[in-house]
MISE-792866 format. One record per residue (C-alpha): residue in three letters; x, y, z. Coordinates in pm, whole numbers, plus 50000, padded with zeros to 5 digits. Each point is the difference from the previous one (the first is absolute). Example, Ala and Ser with C-alpha at 12.3 -4.5 7.8 and 13.67 -1.06 7.14 Angstrom:
ALA512304955050780
SER501375034449934
***
This chain:
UNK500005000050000
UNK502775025550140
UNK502154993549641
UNK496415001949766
UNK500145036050179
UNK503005008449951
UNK500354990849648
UNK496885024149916
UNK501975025750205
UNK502774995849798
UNK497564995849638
UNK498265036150114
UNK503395016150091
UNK501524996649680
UNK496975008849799
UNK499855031950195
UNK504215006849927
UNK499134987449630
UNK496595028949988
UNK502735027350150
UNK502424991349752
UNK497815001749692
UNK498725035250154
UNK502475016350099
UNK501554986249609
UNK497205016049876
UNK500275030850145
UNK502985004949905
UNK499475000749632
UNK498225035849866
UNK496575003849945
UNK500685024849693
UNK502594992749720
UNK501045034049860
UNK501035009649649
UNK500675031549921
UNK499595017549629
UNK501135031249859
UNK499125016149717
UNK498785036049890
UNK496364995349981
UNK499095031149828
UNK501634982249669
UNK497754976149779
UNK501614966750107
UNK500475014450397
UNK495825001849970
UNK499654968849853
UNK502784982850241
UNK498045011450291
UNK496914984449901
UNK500814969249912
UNK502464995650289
UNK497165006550243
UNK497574976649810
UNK502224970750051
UNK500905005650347
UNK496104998050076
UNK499974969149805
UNK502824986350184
UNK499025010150315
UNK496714984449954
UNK501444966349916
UNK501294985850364
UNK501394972249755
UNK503045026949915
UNK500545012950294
UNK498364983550296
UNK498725027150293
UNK503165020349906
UNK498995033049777
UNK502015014149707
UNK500115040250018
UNK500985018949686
UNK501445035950117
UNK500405021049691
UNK502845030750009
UNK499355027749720
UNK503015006749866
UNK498725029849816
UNK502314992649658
UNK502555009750269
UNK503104975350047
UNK501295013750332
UNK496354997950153
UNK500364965049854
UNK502894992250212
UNK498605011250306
UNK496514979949948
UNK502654969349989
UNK502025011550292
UNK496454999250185
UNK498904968049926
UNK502704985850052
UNK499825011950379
UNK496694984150010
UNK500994965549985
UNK498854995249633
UNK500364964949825
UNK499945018149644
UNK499685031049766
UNK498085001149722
UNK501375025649791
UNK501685021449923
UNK498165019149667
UNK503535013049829
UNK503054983749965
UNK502205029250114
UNK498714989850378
UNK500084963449897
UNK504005003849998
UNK500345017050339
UNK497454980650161
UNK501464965349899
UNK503095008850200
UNK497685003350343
UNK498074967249862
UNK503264984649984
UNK501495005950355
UNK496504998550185
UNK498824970249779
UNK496865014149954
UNK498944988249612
UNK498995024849779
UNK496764990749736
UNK499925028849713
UNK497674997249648
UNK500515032649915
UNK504015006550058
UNK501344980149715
UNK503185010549925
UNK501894971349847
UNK502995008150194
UNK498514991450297
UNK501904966750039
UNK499284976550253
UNK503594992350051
UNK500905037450113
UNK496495001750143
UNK498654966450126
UNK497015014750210
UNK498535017249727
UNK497994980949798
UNK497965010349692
UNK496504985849984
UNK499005014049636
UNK502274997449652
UNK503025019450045
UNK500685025349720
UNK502134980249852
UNK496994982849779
UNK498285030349925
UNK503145011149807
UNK500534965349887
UNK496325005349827
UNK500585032549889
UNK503504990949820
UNK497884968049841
UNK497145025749885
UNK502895023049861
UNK501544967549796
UNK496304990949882
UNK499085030249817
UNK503525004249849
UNK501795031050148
UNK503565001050090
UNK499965029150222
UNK497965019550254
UNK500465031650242
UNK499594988850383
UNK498275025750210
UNK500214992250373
UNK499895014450380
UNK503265005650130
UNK499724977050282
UNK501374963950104
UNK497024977449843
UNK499345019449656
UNK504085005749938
UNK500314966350095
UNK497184988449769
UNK501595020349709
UNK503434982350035
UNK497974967650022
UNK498115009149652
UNK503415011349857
UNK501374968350038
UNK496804979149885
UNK499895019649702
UNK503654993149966
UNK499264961849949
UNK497645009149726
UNK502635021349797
UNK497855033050079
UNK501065028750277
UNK499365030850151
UNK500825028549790
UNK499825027250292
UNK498674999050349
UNK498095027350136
UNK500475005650389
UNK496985020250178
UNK499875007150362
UNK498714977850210
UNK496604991850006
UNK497775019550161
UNK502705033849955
UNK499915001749614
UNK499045033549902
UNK498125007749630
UNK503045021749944
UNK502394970250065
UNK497624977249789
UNK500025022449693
UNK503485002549968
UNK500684966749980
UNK497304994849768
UNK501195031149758
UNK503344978749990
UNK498154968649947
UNK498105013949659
UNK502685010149844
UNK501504965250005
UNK499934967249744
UNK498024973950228
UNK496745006050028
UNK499344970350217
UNK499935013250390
UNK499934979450274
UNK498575013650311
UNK500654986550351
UNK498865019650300
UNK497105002950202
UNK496665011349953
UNK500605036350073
UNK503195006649858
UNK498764978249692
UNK496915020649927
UNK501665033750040
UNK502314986149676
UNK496804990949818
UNK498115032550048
UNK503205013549877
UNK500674978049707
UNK496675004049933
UNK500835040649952
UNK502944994949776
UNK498344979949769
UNK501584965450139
UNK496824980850008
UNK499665001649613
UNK500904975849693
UNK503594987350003
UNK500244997650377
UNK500034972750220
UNK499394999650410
UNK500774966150200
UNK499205010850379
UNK500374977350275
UNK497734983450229
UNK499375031450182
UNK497935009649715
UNK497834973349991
UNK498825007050408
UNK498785035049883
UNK497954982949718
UNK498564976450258
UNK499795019150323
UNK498615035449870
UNK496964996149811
UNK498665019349843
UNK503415018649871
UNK499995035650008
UNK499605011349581
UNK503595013849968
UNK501454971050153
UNK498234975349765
UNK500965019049749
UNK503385006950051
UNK501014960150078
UNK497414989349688
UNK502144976449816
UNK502544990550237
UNK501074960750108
UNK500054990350350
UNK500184971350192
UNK498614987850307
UNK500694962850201
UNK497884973549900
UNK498154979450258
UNK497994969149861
UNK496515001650025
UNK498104977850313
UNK496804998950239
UNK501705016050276
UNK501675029949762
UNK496085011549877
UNK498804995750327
UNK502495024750157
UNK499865024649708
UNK496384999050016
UNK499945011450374
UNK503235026149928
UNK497565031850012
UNK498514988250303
UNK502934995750169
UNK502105035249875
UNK496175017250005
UNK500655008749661
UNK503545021250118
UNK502384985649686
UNK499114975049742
UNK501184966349974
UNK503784988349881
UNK501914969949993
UNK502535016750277
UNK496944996750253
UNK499974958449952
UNK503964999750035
UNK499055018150326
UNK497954977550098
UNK501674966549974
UNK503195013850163
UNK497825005750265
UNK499134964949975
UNK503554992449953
UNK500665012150323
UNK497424982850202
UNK500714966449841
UNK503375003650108
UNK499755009450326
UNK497574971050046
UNK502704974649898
UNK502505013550269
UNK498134998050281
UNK498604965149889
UNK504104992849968
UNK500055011250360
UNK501545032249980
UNK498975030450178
UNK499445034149892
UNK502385017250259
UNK502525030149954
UNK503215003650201
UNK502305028850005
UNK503285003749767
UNK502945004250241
UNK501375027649697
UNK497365021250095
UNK500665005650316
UNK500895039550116
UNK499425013349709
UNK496415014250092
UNK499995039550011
UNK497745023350180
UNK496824993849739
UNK501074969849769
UNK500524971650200
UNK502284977749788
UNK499744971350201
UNK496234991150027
UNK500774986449669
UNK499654965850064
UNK500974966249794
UNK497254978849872
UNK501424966050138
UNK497724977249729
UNK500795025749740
UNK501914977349803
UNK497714969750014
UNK497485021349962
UNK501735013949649
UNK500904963349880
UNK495944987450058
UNK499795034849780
UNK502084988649712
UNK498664967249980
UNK496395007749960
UNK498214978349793
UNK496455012350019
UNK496565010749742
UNK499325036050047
UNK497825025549817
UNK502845002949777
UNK501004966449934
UNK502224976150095
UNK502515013850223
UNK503454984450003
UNK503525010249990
UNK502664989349803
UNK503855001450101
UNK500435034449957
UNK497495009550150
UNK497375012549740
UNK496754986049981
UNK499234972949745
UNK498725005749642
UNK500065040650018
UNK497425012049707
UNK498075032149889
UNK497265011549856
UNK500815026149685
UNK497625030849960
UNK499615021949743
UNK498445036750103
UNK497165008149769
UNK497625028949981
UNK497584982950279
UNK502264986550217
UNK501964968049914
UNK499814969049800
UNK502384966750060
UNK501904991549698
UNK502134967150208
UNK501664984250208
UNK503524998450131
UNK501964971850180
UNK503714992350069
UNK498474959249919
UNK498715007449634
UNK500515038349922
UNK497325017149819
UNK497054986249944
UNK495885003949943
UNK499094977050187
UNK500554998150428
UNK503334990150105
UNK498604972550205
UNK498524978449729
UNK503325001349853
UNK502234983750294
UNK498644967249886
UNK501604998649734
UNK503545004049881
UNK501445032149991
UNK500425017549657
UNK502045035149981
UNK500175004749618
UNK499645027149863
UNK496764986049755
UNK498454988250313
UNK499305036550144
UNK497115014449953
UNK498325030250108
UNK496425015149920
UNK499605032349846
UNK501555035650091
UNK498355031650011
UNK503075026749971
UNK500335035850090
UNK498165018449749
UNK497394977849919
UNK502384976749748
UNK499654958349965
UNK502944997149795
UNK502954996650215
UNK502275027750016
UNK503345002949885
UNK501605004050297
UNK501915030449904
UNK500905029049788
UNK502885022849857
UNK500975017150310
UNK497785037350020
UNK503325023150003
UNK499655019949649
UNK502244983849829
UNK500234976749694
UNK502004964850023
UNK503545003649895
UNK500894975249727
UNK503464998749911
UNK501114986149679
UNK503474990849888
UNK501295027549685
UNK501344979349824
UNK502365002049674
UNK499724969249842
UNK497094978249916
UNK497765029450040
UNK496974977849869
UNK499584984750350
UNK499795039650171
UNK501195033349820
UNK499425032050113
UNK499455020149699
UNK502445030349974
UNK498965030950133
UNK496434988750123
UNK498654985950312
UNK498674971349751
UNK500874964750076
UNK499834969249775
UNK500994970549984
UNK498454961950013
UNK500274997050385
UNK498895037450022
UNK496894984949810
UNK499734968750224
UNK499525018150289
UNK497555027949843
UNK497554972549938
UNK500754982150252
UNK498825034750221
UNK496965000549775
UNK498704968850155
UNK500025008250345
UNK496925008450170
UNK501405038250117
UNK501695028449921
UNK503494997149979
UNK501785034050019
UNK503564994449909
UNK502945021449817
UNK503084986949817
UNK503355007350170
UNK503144994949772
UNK503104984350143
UNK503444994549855
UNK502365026849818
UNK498894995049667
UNK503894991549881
UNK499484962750099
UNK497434979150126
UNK499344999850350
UNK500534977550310
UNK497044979550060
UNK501174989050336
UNK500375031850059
UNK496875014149877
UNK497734969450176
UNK501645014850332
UNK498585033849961
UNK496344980850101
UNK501334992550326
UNK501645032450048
UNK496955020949923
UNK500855018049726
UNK497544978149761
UNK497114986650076
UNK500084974149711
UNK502064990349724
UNK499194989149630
UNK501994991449740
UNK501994970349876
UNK501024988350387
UNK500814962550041
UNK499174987750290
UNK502114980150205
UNK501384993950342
UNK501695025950175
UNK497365025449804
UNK496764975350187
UNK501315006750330
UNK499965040350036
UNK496555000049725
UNK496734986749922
UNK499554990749607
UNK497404994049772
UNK499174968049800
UNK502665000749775
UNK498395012249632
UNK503104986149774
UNK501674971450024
UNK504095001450037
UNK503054985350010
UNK503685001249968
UNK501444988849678
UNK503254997349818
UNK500375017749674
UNK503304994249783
UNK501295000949657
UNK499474966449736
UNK500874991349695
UNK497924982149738
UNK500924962949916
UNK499814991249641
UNK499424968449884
UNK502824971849893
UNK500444969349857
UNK500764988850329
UNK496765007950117
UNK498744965050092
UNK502494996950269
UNK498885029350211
UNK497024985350129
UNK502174976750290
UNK503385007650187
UNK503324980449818
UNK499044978150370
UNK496514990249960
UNK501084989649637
UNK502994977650149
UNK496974988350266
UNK497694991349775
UNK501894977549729
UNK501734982050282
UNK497164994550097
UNK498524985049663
UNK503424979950027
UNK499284983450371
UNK495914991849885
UNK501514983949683
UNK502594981450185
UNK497094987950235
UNK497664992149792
UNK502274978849825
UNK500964980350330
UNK496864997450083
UNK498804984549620
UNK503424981849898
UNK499034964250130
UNK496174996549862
UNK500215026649730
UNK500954987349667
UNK500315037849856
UNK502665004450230
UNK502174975349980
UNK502334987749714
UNK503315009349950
UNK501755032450227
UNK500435022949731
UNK496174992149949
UNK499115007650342
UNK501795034250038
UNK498215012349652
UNK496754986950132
UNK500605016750370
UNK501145035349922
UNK497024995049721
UNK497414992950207
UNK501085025650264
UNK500055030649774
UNK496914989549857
UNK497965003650260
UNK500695039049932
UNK498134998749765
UNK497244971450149
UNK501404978649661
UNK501594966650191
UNK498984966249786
UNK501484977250270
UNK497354986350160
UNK500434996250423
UNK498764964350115
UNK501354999350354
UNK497745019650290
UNK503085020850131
UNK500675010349712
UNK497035011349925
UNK499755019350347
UNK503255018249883
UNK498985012149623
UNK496965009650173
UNK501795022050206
UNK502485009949746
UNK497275011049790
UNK498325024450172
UNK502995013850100
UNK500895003749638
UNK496485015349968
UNK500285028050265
UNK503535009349841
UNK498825003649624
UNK497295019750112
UNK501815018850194
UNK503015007649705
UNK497325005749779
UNK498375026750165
UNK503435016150093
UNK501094997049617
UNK496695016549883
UNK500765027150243
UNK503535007949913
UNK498884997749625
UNK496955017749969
UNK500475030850301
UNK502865025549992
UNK502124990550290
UNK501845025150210
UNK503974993050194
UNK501235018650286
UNK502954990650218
UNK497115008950289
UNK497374979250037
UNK498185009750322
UNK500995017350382
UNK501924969750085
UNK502655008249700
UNK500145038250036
UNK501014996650352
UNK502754970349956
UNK501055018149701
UNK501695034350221
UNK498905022549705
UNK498925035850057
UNK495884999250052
UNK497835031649965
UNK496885007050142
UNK497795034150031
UNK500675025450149
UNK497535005050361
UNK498994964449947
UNK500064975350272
UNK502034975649766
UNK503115014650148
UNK498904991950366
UNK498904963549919
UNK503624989949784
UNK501855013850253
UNK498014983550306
UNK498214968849854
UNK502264987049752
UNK503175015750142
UNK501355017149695
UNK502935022350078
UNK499035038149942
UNK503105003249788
UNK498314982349736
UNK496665022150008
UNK499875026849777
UNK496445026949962
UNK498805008149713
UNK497615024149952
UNK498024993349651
UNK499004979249727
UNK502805014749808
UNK502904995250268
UNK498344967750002
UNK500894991649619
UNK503255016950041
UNK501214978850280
UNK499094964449876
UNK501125009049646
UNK503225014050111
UNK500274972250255
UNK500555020650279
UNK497354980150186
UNK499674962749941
UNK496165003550018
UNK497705023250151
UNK497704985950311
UNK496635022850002
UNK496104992550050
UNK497984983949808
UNK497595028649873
UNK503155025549908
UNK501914972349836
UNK496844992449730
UNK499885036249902
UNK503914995650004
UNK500204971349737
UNK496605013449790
UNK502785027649867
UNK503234976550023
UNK499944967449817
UNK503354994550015
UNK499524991850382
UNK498044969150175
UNK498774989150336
UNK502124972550123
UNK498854972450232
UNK496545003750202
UNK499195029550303
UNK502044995550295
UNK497505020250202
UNK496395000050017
UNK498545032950109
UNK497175030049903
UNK500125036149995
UNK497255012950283
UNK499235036050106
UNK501155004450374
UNK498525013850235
UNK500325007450400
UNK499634965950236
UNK496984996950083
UNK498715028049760
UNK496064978549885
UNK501255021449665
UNK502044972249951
UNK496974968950041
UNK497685021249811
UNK502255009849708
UNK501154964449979
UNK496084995449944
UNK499835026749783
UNK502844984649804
UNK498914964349986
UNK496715013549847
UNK501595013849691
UNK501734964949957
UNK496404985950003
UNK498415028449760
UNK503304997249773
UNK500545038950031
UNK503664983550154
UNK500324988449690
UNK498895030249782
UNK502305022950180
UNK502494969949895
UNK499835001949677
UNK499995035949954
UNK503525006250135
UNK501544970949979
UNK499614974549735
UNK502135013749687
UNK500374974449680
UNK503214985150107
UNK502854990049777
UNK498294969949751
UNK502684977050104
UNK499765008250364
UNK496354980750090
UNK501304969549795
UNK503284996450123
UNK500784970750249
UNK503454985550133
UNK500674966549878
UNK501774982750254
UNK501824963149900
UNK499044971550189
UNK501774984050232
UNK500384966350190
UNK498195014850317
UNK496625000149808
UNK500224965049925
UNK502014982250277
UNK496904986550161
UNK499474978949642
UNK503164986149985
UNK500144990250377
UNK497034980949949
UNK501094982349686
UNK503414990450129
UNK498244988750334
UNK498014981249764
UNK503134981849836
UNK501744994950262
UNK496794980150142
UNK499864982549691
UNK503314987950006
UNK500174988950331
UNK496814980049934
UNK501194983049653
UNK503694989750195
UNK498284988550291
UNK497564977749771
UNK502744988149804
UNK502124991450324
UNK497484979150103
UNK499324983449709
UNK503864991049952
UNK500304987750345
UNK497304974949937
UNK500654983749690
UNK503634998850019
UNK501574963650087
UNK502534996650298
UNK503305007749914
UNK502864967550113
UNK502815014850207
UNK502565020249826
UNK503704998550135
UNK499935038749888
UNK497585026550180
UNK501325027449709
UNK499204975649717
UNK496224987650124
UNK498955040850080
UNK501035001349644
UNK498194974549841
UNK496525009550194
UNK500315033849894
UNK500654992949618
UNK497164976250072
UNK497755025950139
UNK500905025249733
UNK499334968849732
UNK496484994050202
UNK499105041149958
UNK500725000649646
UNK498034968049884
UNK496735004649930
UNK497104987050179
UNK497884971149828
UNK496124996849967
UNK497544979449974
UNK499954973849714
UNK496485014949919
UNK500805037250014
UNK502554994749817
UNK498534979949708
UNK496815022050017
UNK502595029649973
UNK501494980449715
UNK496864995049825
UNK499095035849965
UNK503705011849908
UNK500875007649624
UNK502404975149863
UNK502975020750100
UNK499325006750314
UNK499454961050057
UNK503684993249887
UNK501015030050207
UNK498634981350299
UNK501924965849895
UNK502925021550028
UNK499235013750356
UNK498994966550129
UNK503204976249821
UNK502285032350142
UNK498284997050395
UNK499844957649973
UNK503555003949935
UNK501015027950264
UNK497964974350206
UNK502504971249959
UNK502745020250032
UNK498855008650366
UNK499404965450071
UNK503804989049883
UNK501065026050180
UNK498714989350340
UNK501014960149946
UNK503875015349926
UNK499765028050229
UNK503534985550171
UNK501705012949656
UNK499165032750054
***
């Protein structure tokens, strides 16, 4: 009985320690979590922040699922667009034993506060400061719960690519997350060969001043790009529209990209005022996509009941919302991971308190870090999605809506995602499938531009300073059809002066240019030279006859070329008359010697391979070599009477034949050629033999010619000599002063068209064009290149052509060709296969033959004398090759039958002379020991 009682003693005692514990655990923990959030809440997405931050702490603090009996209290700090009241709003909360920030609005306090965040580990949740430079290596605390800026400009640099334009104007606040998101762009753009042509700086937003704005602007006008990206906020942004708007910016030709500021005043203030519509009416904007879902219309639907009808409705207010959410979730998961929210003091801090700011009530969230990592690895459905992060810390599959201003406030033209790039269609249908970033698979809807237009715009203009486009042209002496400037006029002419006046006429503007001389007039000038004058300023283009090659590419922009050309070598010749010799000329004194030994070794083969069952070759040795070198030189001419029984032989003179074929054809065509076309000799037959050869070598004077011997084909400059004409051209190769004359292709033809005493010798070493050049980057260069490739297609190219350059040429020049003799390396591959062929032949006939010997002969007795009995065998071999083989009884008599008389004692003959070769074998082996 006593221990019953005391058990139940002991059973109540420690259910009364276990009920203390639990209370006084419970106690301990806070009945309120608090987050703090600062932002300036006079600004659009401050008022839309506030909202939706206080609609989903109601929600959460109705749902004791989140929470439990513990309360989450938002405290909101208006910064006032002010960064120092910023800082002390932090400073304050962080007193107040606060778990997390929510904020803040700009980046420029996102940098300062992320060192406190960082020391005090008190995370920091922003969707509105989204500087990429915000790193979450250099600022670990800070986390960013909306795209960064860095895919805004990563849209805006795709958009750019899509409609075609290579450059753009970037007009931006001169703070941290706009000069940030500028640099960003610059180097987006960069990966899509396009750039920033200038960078306007205002003041930071909200101190830009109308005065500031319009000088920037003024500038901006008087430029080339007419494609203006605008990244700012909504203030600042719609003080440069109203002003645009007054300068005549927001007409044809121009082009406005804002950012995603723009697209919170199109959502947010409805109606717009008049002059604001109208001053943004044709602008593109974009704005973060969320996917549509239940719980998305059911929170937008109750938005002007819960902001009373205060601000309208953006995306920024759902971002709001689920880092809210964020928030709570995470602070759920660290108490259920049995941490605590508690705060100790940092040891740093203390004594550094003053008379008013008391430095060390700042106090160190001790689950701040836990906290921060349950942060990071959210995984969660919110009003705006799935919410996850990846290893850098930006939130999955970042995509935006794109939004064209009209005259009634917007229209959608697409989509946006870093997953599939632009689309038509929502981003999320497309993560399904695999990913595809070419450039057919973009798409975007229709564009209403400033001014009204549908058609795209060019992207820019000649640049608004009263002046016309400089044009330099070289003044040349020589050749003057390509340019001349006619004496004592401003008048130009030429057929590349006429090239590029039609070429003008085809483009879709006005194209206010003047010709600008260049050279002395004594001698042609420096192309190099004059090419270089683009990049120094002093032209702004230059036409004429400019090659384009290398080192010229890579300080200018040129056209599509509109002539083709190449270097070429132009020396003296001599006309070859014909001889009685003629018929030799066709093949080198080698592939003659070649070729009959080789009619020779096919005889001598054929032979071996026919002597012991061919009656028409055998008989008696004189016979045989008539009938041989008959039979081989015969099949020249496809005339042989010996018929081949055997099957290698056969293979052979099959062989042989076609051989024979391929080289009559071939001597036939080359004897025709020599015969019926006038044939031209010069000691230089190409580059290769000018260079080996040492002789002087001229070239033009100004042309690049000089540049490439000297560095490409490492000729010495000693051997270069300029010549400045068609005439000093004639002078030089006639009085040999230059071995031959190395030029392009288009000056040599009107060269020889007067000079038939000359010839082009070998083919082009080079293959190049003549272009117009232009400044990199100039789009004078893409659209003349257009320009130029539609005169090819109209045959203008050609018209122009024809007018200045085709003369009637000397009547010997178009029919002239270079006979060149024929050598063993056109035919090698022939003979290798016939000799292979022979040689197979052979070694198939002796090994037969071997094997047939070995069998049939008797065993020889044993000789006292090795020497003697080697001797014997092999006269008994070479007896065995030479006899001939016997057939059938009934072959033979059917052959017999259907012989002429003659033939049938012919064959007595052969058969009494083999019967008796036969005994003489067989004596030979029963006395072999005589031997």
């Amino acid at each position: 009985m006593s221990f019953s009682i005391t058990m139940n003693l002991v059973l109540l005692l420690s259910t009364f320690i276990l009920f203390i514990g639990v209370f006084s655990e419970e106690a301990l923990k806070p009945d309120v979590v608090n987050v703090g959030a600062i932002f300036s809440f006079n600004s659009i997405n401050g008022k839309v922040a506030k909202v939706a931050m206080k609609a989903a702490e109601n929600d959460i603090n109705s749902d004791p699922s989140i929470l439990g009996r513990r309360k989450l209290s938002i405290a909101l700090h208006d910064s006032n667009l002010n960064s120092f009241l910023g800082i002390i709003g932090a400073l304050q909360f962080m007193e107040t034993d606060t778990v997390a920030i929510i904020g803040p609005q700009s980046s420029v306090m996102a940098h300062v506060l992320s060192h406190l965040a960082n020391e005090l580990h008190v995370p920091l949740l922003s969707f509105t400061a989204l500087d990429p430079s915000l790193s979450p290596l250099q600022y670990p605390f800070f986390v960013q719960t909306a795209p960064n800026d860095e895919f805004q400009m990563m849209l805006i640099s795709e958009m750019v690519s899509y409609f075609g334009w290579a450059e753009v104007i970037a007009v931006f606040s001169d703070d941290d997350q706009s000069r940030n998101g500028i640099i960003t762009l610059g180097d987006k753009l960069a990966e899509r060969r396009c750039r920033i042509s200038y960078k306007s700086a205002l003041p930071p937003d909200p101190k830009a001043k109308r005065s500031d704005v319009l000088r920037e602007l003024v500038k901006i006008r008087m430029m080339e790009s007419r494609v203006i990206i605008l990244h700012t906020f909504s203030k600042t942004g719609l003080l440069v529209f109203e002003v645009a708007k007054s300068l005549g910016m927001m007409e044809k030709e121009y082009v406005w990209i804002a950012s995603a500021w723009l697209s919170t005043v199109l959502d947010s203030t409805s109606p717009l005022k008049s002059e604001t519509a109208n001053s943004i009416r044709g602008a593109l904007t974009c704005r973060p996509h969320t996917p549509d879902s239940k719980r998305k219309r059911d929170f937008m639907s109750h938005w002007n009941q819960l902001s009373n009808g205060s601000i309208g409705f953006n995306p920024y207010g759902l971002y709001a919302y689920d880092t809210v959410w964020m928030i709570a979730r995470a602070v759920k998961l660290l108490l259920d991971q049995g941490g605590t929210i508690s705060f100790s003091n940092d040891i740093r801090l203390n004594g550094l308190g003053g008379r008013t700011l008391n430095i060390s009530s700042l106090n160190t969230f001790d689950g701040g870090k836990q906290l921060l990592k349950n942060i990071v690895e959210t995984n969660m459905t919110g009003l705006t999605g799935p919410l996850q992060f990846n290893q850098d810390r930006s939130l999955i599959n970042p995509s935006y809506d794109i939004i064209n201003a009209v005259e009634i406030g917007y229209r959608q033209i697409g989509y946006w995602s870093n997953y599939s790039g632009l689309s038509i269609v929502p981003p999320e249908t497309l993560y399904g499938k695999k990913p595809n970033r070419s450039s057919s698979n973009q798409q975007l809807g229709s564009v209403v531009w400033p001014g009204g237009e549908t058609t795209k715009p060019r992207g820019w203009v000649f640049p608004n300073n009263g002046r016309e486009l400089r044009i330099g042209i070289p003044k040349r002496v020589s050749y003057q059809d390509f340019v001349l400037l006619v004496n004592g006029t401003d008048t130009v002419q030429g057929y590349c002066i006429d090239v590029f006046l039609a070429a003008i006429r085809l483009l879709p503007y006005a194209f206010p240019y003047r010709f600008v001389p260049f050279g002395d007039g004594h001698k042609n000038p420096n192309y190099n030279e004059l090419v270089s004058k683009i990049n120094s300023g002093v032209f702004d283009g230059v036409v004429g006859d400019i090659s384009i090659v290398t080192n010229r590419t890579k300080i200018v922009d040129f056209t599509q070329p509109y002539i083709e050309s190449g270097l070429v070598v132009v020396a003296p010749v001599k006309k070859i008359s014909s001889s009685a010799w003629s018929f030799s000329l066709p093949f080198t004194p080698f592939m003659w010697a070649v070729t009959a030994a080789f009619f020779l070794i096919v005889g001598a083969v054929v032979w071996i391979l026919e002597h012991r069952i061919n009656d028409e070759f055998r008989g008696p040795p004189r016979q045989q070599i008539v009938t041989t070198l008959w039979f081989s030189f015969s099949t020249m001419f496809f005339a042989h009477r010996e018929n081949t029984v055997s099957t290698l032989g056969r293979l052979v003179l099959i062989i042989w034949l076609f051989v024979v074929l391929i080289i009559n054809s071939s001597y036939t065509a080359s004897l025709t050629s020599i015969l019926t076309v006038q044939q031209l000799s010069s000691p230089i037959k190409g580059i290769d033999s000018l260079i080996s050869s040492n002789e002087a070598i001229g070239f033009q004077v100004g042309s690049f010619a000089e540049s490439y011997l000297i560095e490409e084909l490492n000729v010495q400059k000693s051997r270069l000599v300029e010549l400045g004409s068609p005439e000093e051209y004639a002078l030089a190769l006639k009085r040999r002063t230059v071995a031959a004359v190395i030029d392009e292709r288009p000056y040599v033809d009107l060269f020889l068209s007067d000079h038939c005493e000359f010839s082009i010798r070998g083919q082009e070493f080079t293959k190049r064009g003549w272009g117009f050049a232009f400044p990199r980057d100039s789009p004078l260069a893409i659209d003349m290149s257009t320009a130029i490739i539609g005169l090819s297609e109209n045959g203008e190219l050609q018209k122009i052509h024809d007018k200045w350059l085709s003369r009637r040429a000397c009547s010997s020049d178009r029919s002239e060709t270079e006979s060149e003799e024929l050598d063993l390396q056109s035919f090698w591959g022939l003979f290798l296969i016939c000799g292979i062929a022979c040689i197979l032949a052979l070694l198939v006939y002796f090994w037969l033959m071997f094997r047939q010997f070995s069998r049939h002969r008797p065993e020889e007795p044993d000789s006292t004398s090795p020497v003697t009995s080697r001797s014997a065998s092999l006269q008994t071999f070479l007896s065995f090759a030479d006899g001939k083989v016997e057939k059938s009884k009934s072959s033979s008599k059917r052959k017999r039958e259907s012989m002429p008389s003659n033939d049938f004692h012919k064959e007595d003959e052969s058969i009494y002379r083999s019967g008796r070769i036969e005994r003489d074998i067989s004596n030979e082996r029963q006395n072999g020991d005589t031997y």
